[in-house]
C-alpha positions in Angstrom: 124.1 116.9 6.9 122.6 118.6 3.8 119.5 116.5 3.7 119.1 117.0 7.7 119.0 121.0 6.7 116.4 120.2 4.2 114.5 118.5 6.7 114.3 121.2 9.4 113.9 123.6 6.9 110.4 122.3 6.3 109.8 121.2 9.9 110.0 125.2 10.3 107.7 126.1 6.9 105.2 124.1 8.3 105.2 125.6 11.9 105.1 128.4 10.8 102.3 127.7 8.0 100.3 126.6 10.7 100.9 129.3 13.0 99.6 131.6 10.5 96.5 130.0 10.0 95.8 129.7 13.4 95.6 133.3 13.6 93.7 133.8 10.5 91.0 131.8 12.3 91.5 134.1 15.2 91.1 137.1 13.5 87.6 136.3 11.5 84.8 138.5 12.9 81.5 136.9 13.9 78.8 137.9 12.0 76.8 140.9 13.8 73.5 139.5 15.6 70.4 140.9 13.8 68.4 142.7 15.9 64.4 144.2 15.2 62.0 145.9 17.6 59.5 148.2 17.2 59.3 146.8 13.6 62.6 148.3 12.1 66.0 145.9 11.6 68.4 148.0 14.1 71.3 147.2 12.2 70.4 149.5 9.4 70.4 152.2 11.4 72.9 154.3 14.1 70.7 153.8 17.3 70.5 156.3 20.0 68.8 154.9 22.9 68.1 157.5 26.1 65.1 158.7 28.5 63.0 161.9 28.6 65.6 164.3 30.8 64.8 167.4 33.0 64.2 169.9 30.7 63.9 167.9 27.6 61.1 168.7 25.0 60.3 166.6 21.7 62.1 169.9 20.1 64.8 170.0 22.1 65.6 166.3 21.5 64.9 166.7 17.8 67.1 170.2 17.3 70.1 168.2 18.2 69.8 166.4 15.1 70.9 169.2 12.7 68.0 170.0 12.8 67.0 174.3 12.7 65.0 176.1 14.6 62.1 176.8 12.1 63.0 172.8 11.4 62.0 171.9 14.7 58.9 174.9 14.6 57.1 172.8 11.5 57.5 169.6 12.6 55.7 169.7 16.0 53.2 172.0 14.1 52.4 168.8 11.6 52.5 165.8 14.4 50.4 167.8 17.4 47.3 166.2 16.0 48.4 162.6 16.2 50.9 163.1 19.0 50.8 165.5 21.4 54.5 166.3 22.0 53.2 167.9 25.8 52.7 164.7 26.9 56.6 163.6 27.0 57.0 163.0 30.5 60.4 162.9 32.5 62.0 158.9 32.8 59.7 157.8 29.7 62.5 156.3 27.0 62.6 157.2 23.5 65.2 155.9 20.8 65.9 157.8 17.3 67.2 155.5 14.5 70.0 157.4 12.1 71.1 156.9 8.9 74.6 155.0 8.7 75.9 157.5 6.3 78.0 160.4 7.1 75.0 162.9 7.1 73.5 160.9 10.0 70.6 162.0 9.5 67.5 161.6 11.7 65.1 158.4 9.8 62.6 157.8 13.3 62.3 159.2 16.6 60.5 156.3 18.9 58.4 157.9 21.9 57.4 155.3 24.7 54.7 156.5 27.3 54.4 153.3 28.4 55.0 149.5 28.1 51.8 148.9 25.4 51.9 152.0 23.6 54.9 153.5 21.0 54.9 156.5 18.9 57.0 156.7 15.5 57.4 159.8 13.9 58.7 158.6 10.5 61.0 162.1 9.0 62.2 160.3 5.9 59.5 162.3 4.0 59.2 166.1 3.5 55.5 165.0 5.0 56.4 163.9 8.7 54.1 161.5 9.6 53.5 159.7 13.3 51.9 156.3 13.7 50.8 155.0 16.6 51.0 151.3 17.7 50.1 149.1 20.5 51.8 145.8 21.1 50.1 142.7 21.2 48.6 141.9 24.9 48.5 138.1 25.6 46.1 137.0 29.2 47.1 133.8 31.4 44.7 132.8 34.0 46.1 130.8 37.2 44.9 129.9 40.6 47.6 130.0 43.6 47.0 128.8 47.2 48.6 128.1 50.0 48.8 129.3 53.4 49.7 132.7 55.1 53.6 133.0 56.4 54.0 136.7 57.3 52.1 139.3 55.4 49.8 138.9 52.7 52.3 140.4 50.1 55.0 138.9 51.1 53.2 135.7 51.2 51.8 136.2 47.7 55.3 137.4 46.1 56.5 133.7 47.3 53.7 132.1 45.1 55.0 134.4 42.0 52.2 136.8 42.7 52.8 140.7 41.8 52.2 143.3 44.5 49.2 144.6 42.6 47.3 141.7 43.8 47.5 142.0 47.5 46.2 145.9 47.1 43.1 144.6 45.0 42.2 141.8 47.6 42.6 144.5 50.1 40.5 146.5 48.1 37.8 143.6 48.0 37.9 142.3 51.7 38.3 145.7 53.1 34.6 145.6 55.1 35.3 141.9 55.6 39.0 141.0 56.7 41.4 142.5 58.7 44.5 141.4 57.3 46.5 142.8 60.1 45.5 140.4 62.5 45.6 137.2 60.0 47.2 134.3 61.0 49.8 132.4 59.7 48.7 129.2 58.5 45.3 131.1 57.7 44.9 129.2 53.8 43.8 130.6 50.9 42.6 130.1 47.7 42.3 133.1 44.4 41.8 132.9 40.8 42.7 136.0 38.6 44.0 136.7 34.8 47.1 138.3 34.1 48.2 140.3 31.5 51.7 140.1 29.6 52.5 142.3 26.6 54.5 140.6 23.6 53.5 136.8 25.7 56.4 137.7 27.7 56.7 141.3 29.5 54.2 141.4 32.4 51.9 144.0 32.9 49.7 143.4 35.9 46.6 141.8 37.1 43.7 142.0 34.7 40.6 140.5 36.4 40.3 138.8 40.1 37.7 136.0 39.6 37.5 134.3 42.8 39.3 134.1 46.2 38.7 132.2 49.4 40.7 133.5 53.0 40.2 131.7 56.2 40.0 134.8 59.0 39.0 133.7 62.2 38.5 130.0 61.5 35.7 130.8 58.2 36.6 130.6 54.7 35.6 133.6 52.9 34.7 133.9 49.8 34.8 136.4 47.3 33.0 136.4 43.8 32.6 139.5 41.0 28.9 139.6 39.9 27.4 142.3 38.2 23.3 142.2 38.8 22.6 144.3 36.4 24.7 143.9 32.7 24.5 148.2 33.0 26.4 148.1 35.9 29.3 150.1 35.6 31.2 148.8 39.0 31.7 145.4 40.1 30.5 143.9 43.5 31.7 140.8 45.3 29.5 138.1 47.1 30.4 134.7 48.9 29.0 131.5 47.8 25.3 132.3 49.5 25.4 135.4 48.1 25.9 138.0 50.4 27.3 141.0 49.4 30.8 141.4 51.1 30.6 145.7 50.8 29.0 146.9 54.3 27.4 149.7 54.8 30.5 150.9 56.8 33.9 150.4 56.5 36.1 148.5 59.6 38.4 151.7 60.1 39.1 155.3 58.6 42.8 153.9 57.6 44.2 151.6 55.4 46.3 150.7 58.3 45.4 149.6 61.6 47.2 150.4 64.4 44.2 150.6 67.7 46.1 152.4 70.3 43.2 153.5 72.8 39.8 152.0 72.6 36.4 153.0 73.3 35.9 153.4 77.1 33.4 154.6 79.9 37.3 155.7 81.6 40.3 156.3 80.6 43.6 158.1 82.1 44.0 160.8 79.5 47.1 161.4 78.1 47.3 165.2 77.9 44.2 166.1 80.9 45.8 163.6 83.4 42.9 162.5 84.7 40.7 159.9 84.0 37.7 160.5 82.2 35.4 158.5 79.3 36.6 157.9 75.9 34.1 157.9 73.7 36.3 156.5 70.5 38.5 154.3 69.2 42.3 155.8 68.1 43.9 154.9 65.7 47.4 155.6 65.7 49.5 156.4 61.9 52.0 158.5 60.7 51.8 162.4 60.1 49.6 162.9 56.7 48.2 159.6 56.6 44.8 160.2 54.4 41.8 159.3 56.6 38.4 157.9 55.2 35.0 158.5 55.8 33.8 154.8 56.4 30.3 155.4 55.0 29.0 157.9 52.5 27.1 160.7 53.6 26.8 164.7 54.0 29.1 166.5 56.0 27.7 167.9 59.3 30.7 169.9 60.4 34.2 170.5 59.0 35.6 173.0 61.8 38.3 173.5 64.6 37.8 173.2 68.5 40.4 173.0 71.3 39.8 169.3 72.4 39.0 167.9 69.0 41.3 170.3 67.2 40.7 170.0 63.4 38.0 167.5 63.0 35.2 166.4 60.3 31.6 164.7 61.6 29.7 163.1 58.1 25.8 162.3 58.7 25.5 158.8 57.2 21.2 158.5 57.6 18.9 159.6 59.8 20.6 156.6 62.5 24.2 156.6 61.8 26.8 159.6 62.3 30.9 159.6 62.3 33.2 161.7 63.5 37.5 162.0 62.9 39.0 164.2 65.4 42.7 165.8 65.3 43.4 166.0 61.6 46.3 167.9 59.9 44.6 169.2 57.8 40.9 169.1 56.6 40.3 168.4 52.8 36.3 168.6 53.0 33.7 171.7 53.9 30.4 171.6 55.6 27.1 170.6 53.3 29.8 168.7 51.0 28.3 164.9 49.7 31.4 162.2 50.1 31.2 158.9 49.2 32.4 155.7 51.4 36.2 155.6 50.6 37.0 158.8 50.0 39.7 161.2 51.8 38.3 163.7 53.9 41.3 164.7 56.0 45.4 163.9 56.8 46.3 162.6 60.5 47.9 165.3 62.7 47.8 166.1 66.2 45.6 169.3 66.7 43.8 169.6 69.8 44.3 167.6 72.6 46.7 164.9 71.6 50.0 163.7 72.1 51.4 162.2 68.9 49.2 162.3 64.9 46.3 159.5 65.3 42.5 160.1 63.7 40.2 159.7 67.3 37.3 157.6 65.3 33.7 158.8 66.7 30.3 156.7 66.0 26.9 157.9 66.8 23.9 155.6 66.6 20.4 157.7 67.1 22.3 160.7 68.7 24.1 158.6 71.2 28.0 157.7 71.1 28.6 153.9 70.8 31.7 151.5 70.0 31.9 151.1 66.6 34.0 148.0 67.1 31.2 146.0 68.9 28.3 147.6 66.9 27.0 145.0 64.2 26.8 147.1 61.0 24.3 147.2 58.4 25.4 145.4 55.4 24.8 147.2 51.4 21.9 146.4 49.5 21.6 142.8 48.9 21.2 140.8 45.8 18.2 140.8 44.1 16.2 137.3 44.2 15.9 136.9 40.6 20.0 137.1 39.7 20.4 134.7 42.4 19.7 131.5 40.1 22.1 133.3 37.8 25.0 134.0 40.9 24.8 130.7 41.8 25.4 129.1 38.1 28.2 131.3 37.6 29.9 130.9 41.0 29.5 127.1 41.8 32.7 125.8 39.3 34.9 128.7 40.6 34.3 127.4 44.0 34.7 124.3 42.9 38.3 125.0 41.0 38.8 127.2 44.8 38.6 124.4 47.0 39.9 121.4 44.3 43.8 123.5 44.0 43.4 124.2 48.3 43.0 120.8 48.3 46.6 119.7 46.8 48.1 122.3 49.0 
């Protein structure tokens, strides 16, 4: 009996032995992750981590860190040179590193404008000084293609795209493609360079080099090509190279919505009888910036009770256009615009029944329809850069139509 008392004795010391290791095991703290950015080691500081509020200055931010008025006066006094403290802007994140002592006291305020750019104000030294750095930008080039299945953003989101790159083809095909009445199926081929800051954080589209869209059974292509090196702005050309940029644009909006087209009669909506309309409408919300499709002088910038408030730009001594029922009238008469450019908001003045822009084209003082009118194209390519066009475009085609091709 004795020895069996001995026995369970130590069964129990060695339970419990074990018991207790097991939780000295549980109970050993992991080592804490080291963590740098902006070229500090976070763990040696206190980090406080926060966006530009309502209200907030770079004093106000600053004053909360013991720090006194006069404190706060000489500071901003000794960094507006380097960084202007004006600039903070509501949303824009900024993080102040601490000392881990009991003082607390403030080591670096971080000031982010944007994803490239970071300010640090370094207020170790009785000398505050502000440096400012860029991050490291990285550019990947790729070519997509594939084939239209519902809008052209949507569409290019599916093939990893960013939004940004359906505005600038937009932007490029604007006198060329309609995109509102592309089909789907319609293929397509582009070739552009992206950026990415720190090789990982994406920061938009950096160049478009080439593109192909099929619109109404035709591929067309698209290809950057300054004639002269001088040239500040970029045009685009297809493969024969003819410039894409006309001498008008398709429509005064972005958006195309025909509602009412040119006619010799038509029931109108407000006169109730049926009379010629000598325009195309196009119908948008209230506000919606309208265009002038070509540059020019303007004519008139004035009020009637049919047009209500409308703007007429003289384009040459053959071409005139006129937008009738604005909201408002951004524009006066005599003023230069330039194709592009936002002469007026959609609204309803005059004789209308909902906000639309009534487009107007005259050609040698007579009203026509700019939809069946074949426009003048811009100023085409010199001869001599041709041999030097064709050079540079031929293996982006050939890249183009060799990815289409797998599709």
């Amino acid at each position: 009996m004795k020895k069996f008392l001995t026995l369970l004795t130590l069964a129990l010391l060695i339970i419990s032995c074990k018991k207790d290791n097991e939780d000295d095991v549980l109970t050993v703290k992991k080592p804490e992750p080291i963590v740098y950015a902006f070229g500090f080691k976070l763990n040696d500081f206190a980090v406080i981590n926060d966006t530009i509020d309502s209200g907030d200055t770079f004093g106000s931010i600053i004053e909360k860190q013991n720090l006194n008025g006069k404190e706060v006066y000489d500071v901003v006094a000794k960094v507006k040179d380097t960084f202007d403290v004006r600039k903070v802007r509501i949303g824009k994140p900024y993080t102040m590193l601490l000392s881990k002592d009991k003082t607390k006291k403030l080591q670096y305020f971080i000031y982010q404008p944007d994803n490239l750019v970071y300010y640090i104000v370094d207020f170790r030294d009785s000398i505050v000084v502000v440096n400012k750095k860029t991050r490291p930008i990285t550019f990947k080039r790729r070519t997509i293609a594939g084939e239209l299945n519902g809008s052209l953003s949507e569409t290019l989101k599916n093939e990893g795209a960013a939004a940004q790159l359906s505005s600038e083809l937009i932007n490029v095909y604007k006198w060329s493609i309609d995109f509102f009445k592309s089909k789907k199926g319609d293929k397509f081929a582009i070739t552009f360079t992206e950026r990415f800051i720190n090789d990982s954080v994406y920061d938009g589209i950096d160049s478009l080099h080439a593109a192909f869209f099929e619109y109404k059974g035709k591929k067309i292509y698209a290809f950057p090509f300054k004639q002269n090196a001088s040239d500040k702005k970029v045009d685009y050309y297809d493969e024969d190279g003819k410039a894409l940029k006309n001498f008008f644009l398709k429509a005064p909006l972005k958006s195309i919505n025909i509602t009412s087209r040119f006619a010799k009669s038509r029931f109108h909506p407000v006169q109730l009888r049926w009379k010629a309309h000598s325009g195309t409408d196009y119908a948008a919300p209230q506000g919606t910036p309208i265009m002038t499709t070509a540059s020019g002088v303007v004519e008139a910038a004035a009020y009637s009770a049919g047009n209500g408030n409308y703007v007429k730009v003289k384009h040459d001594r053959t071409y005139s256009t006129q937008y009738l029922h604005m909201s408002r009238i951004l524009v006066r008469r005599g003023q230069h615009v330039t194709q592009g450019q936002v002469i007026g908001k959609v609204g309803s003045t005059g004789l209308a029944t909902g906000p639309h822009v009534c487009y107007r084209f005259w050609k040698n003082g007579k009203q026509v329809d700019a939809l069946k009118l074949k426009l003048p194209n811009s100023t085409p390519m010199d001869k001599k850069n041709k041999p030097r066009f064709i050079e540079y475009m031929t293996p982006l085609k050939r890249e183009l139509d060799s990815i289409a091709a797998l599709k």
